[in-house]
N, C-alpha and C positions, 0 to 999 in steps of 0.2 A: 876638381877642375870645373866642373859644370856649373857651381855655386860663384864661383868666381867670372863666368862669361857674366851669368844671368846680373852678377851686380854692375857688371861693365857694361849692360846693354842699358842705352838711353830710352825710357818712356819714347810711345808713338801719340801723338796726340792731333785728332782732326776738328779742321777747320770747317764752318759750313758744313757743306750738303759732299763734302771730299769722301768720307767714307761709303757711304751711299752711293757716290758714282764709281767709285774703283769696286762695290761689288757688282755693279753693271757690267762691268768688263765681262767677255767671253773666260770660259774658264782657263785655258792657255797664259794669257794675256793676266788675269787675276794674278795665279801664280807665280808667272815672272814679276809684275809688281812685288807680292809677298814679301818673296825672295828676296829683291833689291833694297827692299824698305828694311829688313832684318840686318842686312850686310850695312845699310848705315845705322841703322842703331848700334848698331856694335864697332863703330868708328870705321869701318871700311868704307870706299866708294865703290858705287853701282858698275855693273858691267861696260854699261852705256849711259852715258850722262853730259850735260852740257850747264854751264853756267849762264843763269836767267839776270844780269846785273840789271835788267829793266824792269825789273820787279820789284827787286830789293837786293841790297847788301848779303852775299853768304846766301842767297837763293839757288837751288840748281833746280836742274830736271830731270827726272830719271825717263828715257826712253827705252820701250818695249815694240818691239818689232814682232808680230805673229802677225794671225788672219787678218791684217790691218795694225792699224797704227796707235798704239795709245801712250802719254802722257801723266805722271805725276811729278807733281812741283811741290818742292820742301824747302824746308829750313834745316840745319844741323847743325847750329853754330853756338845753340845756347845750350848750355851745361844738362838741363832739369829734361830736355826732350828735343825729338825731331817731330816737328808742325806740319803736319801733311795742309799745304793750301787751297789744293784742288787738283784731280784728276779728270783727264777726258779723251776719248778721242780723237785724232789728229785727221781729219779728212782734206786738208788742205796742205800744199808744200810749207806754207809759212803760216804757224802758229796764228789763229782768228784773235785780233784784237782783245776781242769781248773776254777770251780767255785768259790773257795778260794781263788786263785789267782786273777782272775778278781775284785773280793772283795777289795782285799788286794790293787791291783795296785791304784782302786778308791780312798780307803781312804787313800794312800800315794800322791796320786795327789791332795785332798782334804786340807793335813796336809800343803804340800807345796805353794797352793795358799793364802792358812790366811795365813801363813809366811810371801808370798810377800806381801799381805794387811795392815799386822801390822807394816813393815818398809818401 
């Protein structure tokens, strides 16, 4: 049974400086990440999540509520892996710009290298 999750779970694969900033996270907050990030690699959805359409197609966000507020934003929609685009902190009620952006720019640079891969 265990041989059969592990083949069923999709590769994690980060973008940028993503991985680096989700091990910044407080260790609470790390964990719930973890956690969230494993449950969609293995096709399930997050506890808590909201769909990011301004970023990209099939983009969500997992939200983590502990000592404060933090954020990961993925992909999970292509076969080979889920594309962690950036994690952070959330110290404001509505997501900073800069951080949608930064988002955005990743999964446009994501969209653009399977491009070049598929021709």
């Amino acid at each position: 049974m265990r041989q059969k999750l592990e083949n069923a779970r999709k590769a994690l694969r980060w973008l940028g400086d993503s991985r680096r900033r989700l091990c910044e996270f407080p260790e609470a907050a790390l964990r719930r990440a973890g956690f969230e990030l494993w449950e969609v690699q293995q096709g399930k959805e997050p506890s808590d999540w909201k769909a990011m359409p301004s970023v990209g197609a099939g983009v969500n966000e997992v939200r983590v509520h502990t000592k404060g507020e933090y954020r990961v934003i993925y992909v999970a929609k292509f076969n080979e892996a889920v594309y962690v685009l950036h994690a952070f902190e959330k110290k404001t009620q509505r997501t900073v710009q800069h951080d949608i952006d930064l988002a955005r720019a990743r999964y446009r640079a994501l969209i653009e290298e399977r491009r070049r891969e598929e021709s």
